[in-house]
C-alpha positions as CSV (number, residue, x, y, z in Angstrom):
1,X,-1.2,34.4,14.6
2,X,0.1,37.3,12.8
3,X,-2.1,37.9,9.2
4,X,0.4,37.2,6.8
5,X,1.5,34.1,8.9
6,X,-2.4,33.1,8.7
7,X,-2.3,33.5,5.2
8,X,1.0,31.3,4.6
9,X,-0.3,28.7,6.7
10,X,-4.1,28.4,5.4
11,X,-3.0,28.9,1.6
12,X,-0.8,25.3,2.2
13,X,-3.5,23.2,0.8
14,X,-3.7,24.6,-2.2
15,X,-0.5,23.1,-3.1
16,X,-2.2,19.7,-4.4
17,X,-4.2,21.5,-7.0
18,X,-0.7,22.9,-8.5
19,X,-0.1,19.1,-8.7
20,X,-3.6,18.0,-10.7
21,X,-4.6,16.0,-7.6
22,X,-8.6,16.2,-6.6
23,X,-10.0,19.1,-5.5
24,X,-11.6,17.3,-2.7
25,X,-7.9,16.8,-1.3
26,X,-7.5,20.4,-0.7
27,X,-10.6,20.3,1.9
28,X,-9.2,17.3,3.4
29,X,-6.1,18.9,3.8
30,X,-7.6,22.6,5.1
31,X,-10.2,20.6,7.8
32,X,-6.4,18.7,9.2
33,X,-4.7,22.3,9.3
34,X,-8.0,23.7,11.3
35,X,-8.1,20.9,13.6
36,X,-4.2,20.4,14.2
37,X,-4.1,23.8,15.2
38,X,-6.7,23.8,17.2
39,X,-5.0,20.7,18.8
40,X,-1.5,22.6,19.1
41,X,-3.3,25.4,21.3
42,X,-5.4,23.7,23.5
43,X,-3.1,23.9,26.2
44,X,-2.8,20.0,27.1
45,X,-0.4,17.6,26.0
46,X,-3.0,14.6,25.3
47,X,-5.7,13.9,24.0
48,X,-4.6,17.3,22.0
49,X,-1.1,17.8,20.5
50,X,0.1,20.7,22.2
51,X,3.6,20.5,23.7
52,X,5.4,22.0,27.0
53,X,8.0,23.8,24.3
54,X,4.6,25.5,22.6
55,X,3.2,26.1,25.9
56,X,6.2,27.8,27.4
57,X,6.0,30.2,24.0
58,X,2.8,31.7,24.4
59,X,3.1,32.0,28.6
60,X,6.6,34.0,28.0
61,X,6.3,35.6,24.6
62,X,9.7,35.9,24.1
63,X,11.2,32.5,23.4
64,X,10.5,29.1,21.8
65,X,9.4,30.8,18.4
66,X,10.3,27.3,16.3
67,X,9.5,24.0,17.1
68,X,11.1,22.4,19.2
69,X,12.7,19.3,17.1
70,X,14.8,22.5,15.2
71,X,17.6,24.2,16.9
72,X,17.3,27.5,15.4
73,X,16.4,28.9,19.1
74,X,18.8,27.2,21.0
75,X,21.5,28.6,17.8
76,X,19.9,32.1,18.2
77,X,19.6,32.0,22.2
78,X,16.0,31.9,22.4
79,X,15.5,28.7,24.2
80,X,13.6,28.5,27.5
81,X,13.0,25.6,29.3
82,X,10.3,27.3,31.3
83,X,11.0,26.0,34.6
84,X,9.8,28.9,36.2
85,X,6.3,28.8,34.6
86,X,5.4,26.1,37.1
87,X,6.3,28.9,39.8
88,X,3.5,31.8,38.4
């Protein structure tokens, strides 16, 4: 993950403080951003929540940058189905 992509990402809980909820809630939220992407890169579709669309992105590099409920890739030509991975 790129550094300023890390920073986006991790500085997401602190959202609720801006909102005068409990501070507690911003380590609740921080421990489900660890473990969900832990969960999104651990290569299997259950018991984690990585998908084949993820999968495909980090096997190829080039494709699949978004998720894959958006259609920003398939718009911009970036979609891969990643039929051949199977092949390698």
């Amino acid at each position: 993950m790129h550094p300023i992509e890390g920073s986006i990402y991790s500085s997401t809980c602190i959202f609720p403080l801006l909102f005068f909820h409990h501070p507690c809630l911003v380590f609740l939220i921080k421990i489900d951003l660890c473990i969900k992407a832990y969960w999104g890169h651990d290569g299997y579709d259950y018991p984690g929540a990585g998908d084949w669309y993820h999968h495909v992105h980090h096997v190829k590099y080039n494709c699949n940058y978004g998720s894959s409920n958006m259609p920003f890739d398939w718009m911009f030509n970036l979609y891969d189905q990643g039929l051949d991975v199977w092949e390698e």
